[in-house]
VOGU-3710 file (C-alpha; in Angstrom, 3 decimals, decimal comma):
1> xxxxxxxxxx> -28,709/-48,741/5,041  -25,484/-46,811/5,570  -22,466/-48,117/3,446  -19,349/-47,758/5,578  -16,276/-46,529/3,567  -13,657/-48,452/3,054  -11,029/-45,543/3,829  -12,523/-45,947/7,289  -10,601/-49,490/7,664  -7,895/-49,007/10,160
11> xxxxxxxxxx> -4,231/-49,510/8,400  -1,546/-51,355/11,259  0,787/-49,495/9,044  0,048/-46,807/11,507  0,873/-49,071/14,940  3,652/-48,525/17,637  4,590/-49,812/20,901  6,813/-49,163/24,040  8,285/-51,486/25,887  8,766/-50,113/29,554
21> xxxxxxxxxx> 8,604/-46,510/27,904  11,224/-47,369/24,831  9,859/-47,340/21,788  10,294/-50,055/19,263  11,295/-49,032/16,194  11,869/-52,380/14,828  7,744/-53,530/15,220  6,316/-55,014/12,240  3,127/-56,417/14,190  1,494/-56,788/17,903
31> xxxxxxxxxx> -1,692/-59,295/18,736  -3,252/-58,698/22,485  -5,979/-60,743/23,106  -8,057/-62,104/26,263  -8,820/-66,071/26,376  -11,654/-66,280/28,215  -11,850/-68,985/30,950  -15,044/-70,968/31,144  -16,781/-74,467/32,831  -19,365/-76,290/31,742
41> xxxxxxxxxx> -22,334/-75,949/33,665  -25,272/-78,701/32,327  -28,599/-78,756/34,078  -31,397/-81,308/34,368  -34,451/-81,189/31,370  -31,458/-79,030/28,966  -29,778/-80,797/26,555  -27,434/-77,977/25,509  -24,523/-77,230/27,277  -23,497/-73,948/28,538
51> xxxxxxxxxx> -20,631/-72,436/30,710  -19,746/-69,996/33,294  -16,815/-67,529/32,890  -13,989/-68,299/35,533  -11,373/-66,140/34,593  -9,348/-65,269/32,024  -6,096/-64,778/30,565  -3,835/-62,189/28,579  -1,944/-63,826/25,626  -0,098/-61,627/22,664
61> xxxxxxxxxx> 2,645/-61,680/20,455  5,103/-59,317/19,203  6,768/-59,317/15,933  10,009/-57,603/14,904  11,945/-57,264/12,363  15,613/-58,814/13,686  17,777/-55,851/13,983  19,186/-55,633/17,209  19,775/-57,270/20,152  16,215/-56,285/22,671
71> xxxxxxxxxx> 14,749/-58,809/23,987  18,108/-60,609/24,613  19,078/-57,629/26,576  15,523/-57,554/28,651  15,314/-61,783/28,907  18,656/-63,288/28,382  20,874/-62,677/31,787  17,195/-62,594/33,802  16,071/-65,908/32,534  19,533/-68,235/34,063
81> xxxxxxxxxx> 19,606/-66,226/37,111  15,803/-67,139/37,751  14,045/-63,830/37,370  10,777/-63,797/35,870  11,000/-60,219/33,937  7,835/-58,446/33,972  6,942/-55,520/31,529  4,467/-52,873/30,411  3,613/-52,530/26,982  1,895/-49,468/25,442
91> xxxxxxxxxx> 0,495/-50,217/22,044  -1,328/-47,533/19,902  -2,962/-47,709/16,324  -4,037/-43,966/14,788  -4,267/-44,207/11,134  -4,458/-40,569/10,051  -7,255/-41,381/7,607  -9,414/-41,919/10,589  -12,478/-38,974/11,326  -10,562/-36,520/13,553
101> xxxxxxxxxx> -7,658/-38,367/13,517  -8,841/-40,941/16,236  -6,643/-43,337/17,798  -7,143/-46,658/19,822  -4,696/-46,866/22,878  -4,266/-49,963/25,357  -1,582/-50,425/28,096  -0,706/-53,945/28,773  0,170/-54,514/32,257  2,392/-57,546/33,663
111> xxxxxxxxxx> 3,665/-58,654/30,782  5,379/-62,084/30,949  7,625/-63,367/28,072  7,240/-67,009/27,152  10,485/-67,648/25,061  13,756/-66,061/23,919  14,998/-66,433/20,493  18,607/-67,051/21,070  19,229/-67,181/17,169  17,687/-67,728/14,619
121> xxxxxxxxxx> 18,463/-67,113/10,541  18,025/-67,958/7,093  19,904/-67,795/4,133  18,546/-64,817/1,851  15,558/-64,045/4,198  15,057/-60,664/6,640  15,743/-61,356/10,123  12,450/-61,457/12,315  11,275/-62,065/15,429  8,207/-63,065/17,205
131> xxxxxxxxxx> 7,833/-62,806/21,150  4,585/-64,348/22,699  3,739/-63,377/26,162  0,828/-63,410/28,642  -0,355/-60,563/30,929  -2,045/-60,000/34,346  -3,973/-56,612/33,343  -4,910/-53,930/30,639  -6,400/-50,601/30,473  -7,779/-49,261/27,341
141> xxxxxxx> -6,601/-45,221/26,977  -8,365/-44,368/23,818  -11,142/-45,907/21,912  -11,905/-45,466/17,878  -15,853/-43,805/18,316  -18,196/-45,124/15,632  -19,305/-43,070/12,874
//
């Protein structure tokens, strides 16, 4: 059996995104997932249940460390005049310890805010932010090969 190196562990370190083609500097951490959307289907003589895919949808999360004003900028004046804001995200990860410097790419399409931080702070504690959103599509770019 091969024994896979741990070198070969991807590092987020190494992550960046743009939002609508700006990139953001202040990132300390993206999750993009896909919830999958499923009903139960049960049939006669089976006593296990099982389920049908129906759909599915895009949820993520951003995190930032809090040093400027962003997403109050993209959300803030949008969100009491009604508008819902939508926005592309490209997120990439290429940790340069990776064979031939391989990188994993993904454009998220449709992106949807769910909240806006108006403020929030702590004595002696970093500023940060965390911005969860859904999406309507995605497109990988660029996928890490295996070994």
């Amino acid at each position: 059996m091969n024994r896979l190196s741990g070198n070969r562990v991807i590092n987020g370190t190494w992550g960046e995104i743009w939002l609508d083609g700006d990139k953001v500097s202040e990132l300390t951490g993206l999750e993009a997932k896909i919830v999958l959307k499923k009903e139960d289907v049960n049939m006669c003589g089976v006593l296990a249940k099982d389920t049908k895919i129906t759909g599915w949808e895009g949820k993520g999360t951003i995190k930032l460390h809090k040093v400027n004003s962003r997403m109050a900028k993209i959300l803030g004046d949008n969100i009491k005049k009604g508008k819902d804001v939508r926005c592309t995200i490209l997120a990439k990860l290429a940790d340069p310890d990776t064979i031939d410097a391989q990188a994993e790419r993904v454009v998220l399409k449709g992106v949807s805010f769910d909240d806006l931080t108006v403020m929030n702070f702590e004595m002696k504690a970093l500023g940060k932010v965390e911005c969860p959103f859904t999406f309507t599509d995605y497109d990988f770019i660029d996928l890490i090969k295996p070994e």
